[in-house]
N, C-alpha and C positions, 0 to 999 in steps of 0.2 A: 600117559606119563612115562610108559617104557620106552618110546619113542625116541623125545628128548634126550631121556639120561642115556640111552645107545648111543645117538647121535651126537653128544655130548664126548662119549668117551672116545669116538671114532676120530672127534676134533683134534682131541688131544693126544692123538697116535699121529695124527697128520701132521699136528705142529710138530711133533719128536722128530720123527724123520726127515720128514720136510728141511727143518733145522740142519739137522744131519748133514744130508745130500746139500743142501746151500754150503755149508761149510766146507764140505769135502771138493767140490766143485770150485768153490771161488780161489781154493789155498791151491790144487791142481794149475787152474789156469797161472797165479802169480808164479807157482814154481815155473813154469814154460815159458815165463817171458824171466824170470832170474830176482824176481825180487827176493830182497831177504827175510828170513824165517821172521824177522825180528820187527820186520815191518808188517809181517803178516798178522802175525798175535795180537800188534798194537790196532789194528785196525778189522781187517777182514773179517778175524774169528769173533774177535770183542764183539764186534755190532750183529754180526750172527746169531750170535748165544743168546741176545737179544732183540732179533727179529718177532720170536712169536708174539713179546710184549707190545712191539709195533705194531703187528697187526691187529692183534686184538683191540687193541685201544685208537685206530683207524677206522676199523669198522664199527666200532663203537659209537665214536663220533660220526662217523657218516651217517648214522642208524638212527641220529640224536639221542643217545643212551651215555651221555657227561658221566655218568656215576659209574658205568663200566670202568670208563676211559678212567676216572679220578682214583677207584678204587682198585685198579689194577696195578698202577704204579705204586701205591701206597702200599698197598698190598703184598706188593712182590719184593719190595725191599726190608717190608717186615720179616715175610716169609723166607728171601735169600741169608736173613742176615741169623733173625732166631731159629731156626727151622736146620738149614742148609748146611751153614757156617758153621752152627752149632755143635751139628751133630760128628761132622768133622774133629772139632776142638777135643767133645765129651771124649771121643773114641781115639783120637793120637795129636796130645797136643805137639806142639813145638815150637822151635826158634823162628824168628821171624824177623827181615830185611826190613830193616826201618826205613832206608833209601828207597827204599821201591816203593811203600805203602805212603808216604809222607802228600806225594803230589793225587793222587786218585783220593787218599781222606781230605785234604784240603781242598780240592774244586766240589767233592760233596758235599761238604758241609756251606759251604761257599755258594751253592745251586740250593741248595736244604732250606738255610736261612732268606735266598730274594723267595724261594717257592713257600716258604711258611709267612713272608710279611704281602705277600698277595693277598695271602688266604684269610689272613686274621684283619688285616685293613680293609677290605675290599669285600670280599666273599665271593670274586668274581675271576676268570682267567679270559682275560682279553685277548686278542689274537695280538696284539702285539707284545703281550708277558710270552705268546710260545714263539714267536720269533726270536727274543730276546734269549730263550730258555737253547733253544736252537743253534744260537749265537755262540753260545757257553760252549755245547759240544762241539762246535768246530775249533773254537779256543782251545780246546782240552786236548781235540785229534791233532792239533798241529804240534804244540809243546810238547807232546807223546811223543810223535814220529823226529821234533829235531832232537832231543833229547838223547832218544833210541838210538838214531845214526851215529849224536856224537860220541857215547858209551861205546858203539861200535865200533867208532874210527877210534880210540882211546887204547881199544884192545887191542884192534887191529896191527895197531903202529908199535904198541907195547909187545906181541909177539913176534914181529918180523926179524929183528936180526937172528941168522943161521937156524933157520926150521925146518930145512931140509928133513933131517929127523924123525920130525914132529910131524912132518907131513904123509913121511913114509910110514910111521905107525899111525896117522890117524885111517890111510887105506886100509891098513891091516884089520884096524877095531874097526871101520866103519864100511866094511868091503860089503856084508850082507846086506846091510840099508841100499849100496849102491846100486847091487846086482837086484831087487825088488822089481817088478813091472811098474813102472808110471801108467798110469790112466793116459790116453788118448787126447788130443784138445778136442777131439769131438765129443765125448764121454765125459769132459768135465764141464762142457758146456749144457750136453744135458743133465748134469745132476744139476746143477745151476736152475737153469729154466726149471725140471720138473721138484726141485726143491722148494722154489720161487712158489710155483703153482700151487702146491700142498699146502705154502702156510698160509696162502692167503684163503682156501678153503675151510683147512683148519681151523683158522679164526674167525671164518663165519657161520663156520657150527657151532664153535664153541658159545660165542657171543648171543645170534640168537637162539640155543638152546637153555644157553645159560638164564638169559631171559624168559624164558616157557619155565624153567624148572621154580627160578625166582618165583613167579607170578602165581604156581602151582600151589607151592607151598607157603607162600603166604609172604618170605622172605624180602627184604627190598631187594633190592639190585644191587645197592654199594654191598651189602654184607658178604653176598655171596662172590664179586667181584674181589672184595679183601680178603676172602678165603678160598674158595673152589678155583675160581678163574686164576687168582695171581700162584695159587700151587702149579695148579696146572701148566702155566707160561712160564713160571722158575723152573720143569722139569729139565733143560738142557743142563743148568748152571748146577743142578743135582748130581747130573750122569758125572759131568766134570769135577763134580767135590769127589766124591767115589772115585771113580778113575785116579786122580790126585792118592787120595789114602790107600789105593790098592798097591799103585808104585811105592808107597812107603814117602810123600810127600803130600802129605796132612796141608803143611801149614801156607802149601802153591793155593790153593782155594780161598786162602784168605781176600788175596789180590783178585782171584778173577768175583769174588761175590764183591767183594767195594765195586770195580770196575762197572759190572753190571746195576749196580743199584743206579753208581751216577745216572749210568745212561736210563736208568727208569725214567729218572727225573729230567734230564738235559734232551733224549733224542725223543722218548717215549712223548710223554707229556708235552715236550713240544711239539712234535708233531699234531698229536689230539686235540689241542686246543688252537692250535694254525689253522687246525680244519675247520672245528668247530667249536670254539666258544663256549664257556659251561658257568654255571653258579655252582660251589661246594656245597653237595647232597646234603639234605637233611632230612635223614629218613628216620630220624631217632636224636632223643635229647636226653643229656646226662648231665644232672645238677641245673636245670635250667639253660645249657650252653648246649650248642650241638654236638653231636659225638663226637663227630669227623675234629672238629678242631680241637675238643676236652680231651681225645683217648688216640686216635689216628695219630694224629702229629706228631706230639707227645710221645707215642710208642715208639716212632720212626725212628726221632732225635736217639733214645734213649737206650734200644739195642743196639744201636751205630756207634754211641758212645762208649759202652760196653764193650762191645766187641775190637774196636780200635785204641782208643788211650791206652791200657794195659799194655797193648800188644805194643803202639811208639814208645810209651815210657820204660817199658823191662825188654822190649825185645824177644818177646817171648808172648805163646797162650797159655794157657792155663785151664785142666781139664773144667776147675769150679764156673770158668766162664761158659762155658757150652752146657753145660747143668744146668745152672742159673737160666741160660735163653731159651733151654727149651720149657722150663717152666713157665717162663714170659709165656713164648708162643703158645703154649696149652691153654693157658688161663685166657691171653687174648681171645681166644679162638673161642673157648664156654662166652666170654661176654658179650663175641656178634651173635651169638644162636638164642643167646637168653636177654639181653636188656630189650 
């Protein structure tokens, strides 16, 4: 039993870093060819910060283990949003860009709702629900990146007459950043590859350990997938809430936990059922319905709601909401270990 749970934790060191060094790496290489920061964020880092959920839930389905795959997404969106988001809120609320948050809450709930009428009419995810789900996120990457450019060319063209100035003082204030050593393209190719390498290792410690520990202790697989595994795969999106509130920018985390849950749903889950195909676990029943659809779902919707509306409608968070979610998240957490 010491085994697994070493090997387990070893996973999820590999995924961290792993993550890391892919990040570090991919944002290296886009600087050396000139793309902008603004395309990077939208893209490279975002999917990053959510690689290890990829992989997890890839080797999951390769493994035929559906309930990893199912519960790790559900999971992690529980987990990023009451948990993560949360504890951000509890500890420095703040104001918050309705512009920016409007289009990432609207394709989640928009992905939330086709991936909950799969789930309740069907009970099944067909390989053409994760192409379709698939579909969504390249819908989402594209509107993202024309969007981003146009804001840019907005500002761009908004600042140009006589910036001479402004260009001379931004050398002054940004002379340090300049004079920093860049990474090598050879160095960022290798964080890349040996990033790459890590999480896919990562994830297959985690996965079949996670499975040895399940089986060990009696647990099913979805439960510990909706808690151990999907903590485990939100630790990137954690370091970033942190980082966020150390700068004294609480309320930037809001945005990258939406971001990231989308893609639980839209790359995650589509990928894992593109692979493989699954029925919704039923390793437990509450009130005669099965869990996953009675308590899962339902929870998902309902932190998401929580956490968002408030924040579009006032513009702002509010410490009572990160209270509140991390109670959710407590109490969810007692009812996978105990029903």
């Amino acid at each position: 039993m010491l085994v697994p749970v070493f090997l387990f934790i070893v996973g999820l060191l590999f995924l961290i870093k792993g993550g890391d060094w892919f990040v570090d790496g991919a944002t290296g290489i886009a600087h050396h060819f000139h793309i902008p920061e603004l395309l990077i964020g939208a893209t490279v880092v975002s999917i990053g910060t959510t690689l290890p959920e990829v992989m997890v839930s890839a080797s999951a389905a390769f493994s035929g283990h559906g309930e990893i795959a199912y519960g790790n997404a559900i999971g992690s969106i529980i987990c990023n949003t009451s948990l993560i988001a949360a504890l951000t809120i509890a500890i420095k609320p703040g104001k918050v860009d309705r512009k920016t948050l409007i289009s990432p809450v609207l394709f989640f709930f928009a992905a939330a709702i086709f991936y909950s009428f799969v789930a309740y009419t069907s009970g099944h995810f067909s390989r053409t629900t994760g192409f379709l789900l698939l579909g969504l996120f390249v819908v989402y990457m594209v509107y993202t990146v024309l969007q981003m450019k146009g804001d840019h060319s907005s500002q761009a063209s908004a600042a140009a007459p006589d910036n001479t100035g402004e260009r001379n003082s931004a050398k002054n204030n940004f002379g340090s950043e300049a004079s920093e050593p860049e990474n090598s393209m050879g160095k960022n190719i290798l964080l890349l590859v040996v990033g790459a390498v890590l999480i896919a290792i990562g994830a297959r410690l985690l996965v079949d350990n996670g499975t040895l520990i399940a089986q060990a202790l009696g647990v099913p697989e979805s439960v510990i997938a909706l808690t151990f595994v999907a903590l485990g795969t939100s630790l990137p999106e954690l370091v970033t809430a942190i980082t966020s509130l150390a700068k004294g920018h609480g309320a930037l985390s809001l945005g990258n936990v939406i971001g990231a849950n989308l893609f639980n749903l839209v790359l995650v889950s589509g990928i894992s059922i593109a692979i493989a195909p699954f029925d919704i676990p039923q390793s437990s029943v509450v009130a005669g319905h099965n869990a996953s659809l009675a308590v899962d779902i339902p929870v998902m919707f309902f932190v998401m709601l929580l956490m968002t509306v408030p924040a579009l409608v006032r513009n702002r968070l509010a410490r009572v909401q990160g209270i509140l979610l991390l109670v959710i998240y407590a109490s969810y957490c007692v009812f996978q270990f105990t029903m």
